[in-house]
C-alpha positions in Angstrom: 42.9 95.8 67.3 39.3 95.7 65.7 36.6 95.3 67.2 34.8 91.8 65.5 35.5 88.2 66.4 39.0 87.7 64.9 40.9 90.6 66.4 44.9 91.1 66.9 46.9 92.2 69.4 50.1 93.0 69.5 52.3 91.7 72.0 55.9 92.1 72.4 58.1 88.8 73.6 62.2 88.4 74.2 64.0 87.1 71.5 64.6 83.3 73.4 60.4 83.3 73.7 59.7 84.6 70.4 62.3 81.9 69.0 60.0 78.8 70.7 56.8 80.4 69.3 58.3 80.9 65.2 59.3 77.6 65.6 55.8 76.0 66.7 57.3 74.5 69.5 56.2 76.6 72.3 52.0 76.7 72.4 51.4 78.1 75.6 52.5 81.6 76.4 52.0 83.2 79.4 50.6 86.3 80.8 50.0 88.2 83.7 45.9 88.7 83.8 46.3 92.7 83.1 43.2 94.6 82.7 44.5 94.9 78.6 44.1 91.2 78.0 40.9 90.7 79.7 38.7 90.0 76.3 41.6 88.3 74.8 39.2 85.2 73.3 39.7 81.8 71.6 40.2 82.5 67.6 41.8 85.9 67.8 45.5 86.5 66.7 48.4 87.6 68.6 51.1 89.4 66.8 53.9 88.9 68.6 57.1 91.4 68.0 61.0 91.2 69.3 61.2 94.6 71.2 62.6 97.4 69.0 62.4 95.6 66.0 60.2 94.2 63.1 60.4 90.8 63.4 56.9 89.1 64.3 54.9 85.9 64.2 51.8 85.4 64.3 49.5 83.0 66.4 46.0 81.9 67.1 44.2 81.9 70.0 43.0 78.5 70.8 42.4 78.3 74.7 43.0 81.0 77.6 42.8 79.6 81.1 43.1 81.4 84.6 45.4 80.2 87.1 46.1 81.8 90.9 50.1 81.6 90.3 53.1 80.7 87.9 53.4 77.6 89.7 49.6 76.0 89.0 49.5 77.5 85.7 53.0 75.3 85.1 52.0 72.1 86.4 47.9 72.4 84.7 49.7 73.6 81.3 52.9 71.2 81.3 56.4 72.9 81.6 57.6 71.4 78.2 54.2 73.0 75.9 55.7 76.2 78.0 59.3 76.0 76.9 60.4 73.1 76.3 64.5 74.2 76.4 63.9 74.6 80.4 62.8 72.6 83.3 60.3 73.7 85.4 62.2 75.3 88.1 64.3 77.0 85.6 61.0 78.2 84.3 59.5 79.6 87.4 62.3 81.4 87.7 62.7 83.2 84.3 59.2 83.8 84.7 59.1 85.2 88.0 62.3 87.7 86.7 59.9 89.0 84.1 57.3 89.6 86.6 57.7 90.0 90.5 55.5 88.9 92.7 53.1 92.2 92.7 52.1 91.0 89.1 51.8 87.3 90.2 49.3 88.5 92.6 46.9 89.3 90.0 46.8 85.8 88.3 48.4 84.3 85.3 46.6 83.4 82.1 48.0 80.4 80.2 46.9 81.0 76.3 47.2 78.5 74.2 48.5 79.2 70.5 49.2 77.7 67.3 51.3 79.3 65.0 49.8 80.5 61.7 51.4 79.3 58.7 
C-alpha cells in the first residue's frame, strides 16, 4: 500500500467471488470491519487475488458503508449488487460460512466497487 490518496490493497477472494467481480457484475463486496481495513477510503484500489495464485482484478473504491450485521448490510446494499447468482438466504449463508458469528460481531462493511478497465 502507499501511503497518498489512491492507495491499493490487496485482498484475497474465492474463485466464485472473484468470478462476479472480473465480470463487473458483482459491485459490492463484503467485509468484516477488521482493524486492517479501517482507512479503506472512496478512490483507492483493491487488488483482489484467487488464493495461491496470480490471477487478480482490480477495483475502485467508490462507497464503504458500516452495517451492525450480514443481514442489514444485505437488505441496505441489495442481494443481487452482492451476488447476483444467489438469493438472499443463500447469501447469508455463504457469508456466514466465511465468517462465524465472532466476526459478525464486529460489523460488516459493504464497499462498493467498479471494476477498472
Amino acid at each position: 500500500m502507499t501511503d497518498a490518496a489512491g492507495r491499493i490493497h490487496e485482498l484475497n477472494l474465492y474463485r466464485q467471488y472473484f468470478a462476479l467481480v472480473a465480470a463487473g457484475t458483482r459491485t459490492i463486496e463484503v467485509r468484516v470491519k477488521y482493524s486492517y481495513l479501517a482507512d479503506l477510503a472512496v478512490g483507492d484500489c483493491i487488488r483482489f487475488r484467487i488464493k495461491g495464485t496470480d490471477e487478480t482484478c482490480e477495483v475502485k473504491v467508490k462507497r464503504v458503508t458500516e452495517y451492525p450485521g450480514f443481514e442489514a448490510l444485505l437488505d441496505g446494499e441489495g442481494p443481487t449488487n452482492v451476488n447476483p447468482t444467489a438469493s438472499r438466504d443463500e447469501q447469508l449463508t455463504n457469508i456466514r460460512a466465511i465468517y462465524p458469528s465472532e466476526k459478525e460481531a464486529l460489523g460488516a462493511s459493504a464497499i462498493r466497487i467498479g471494476l477498472i478497465s
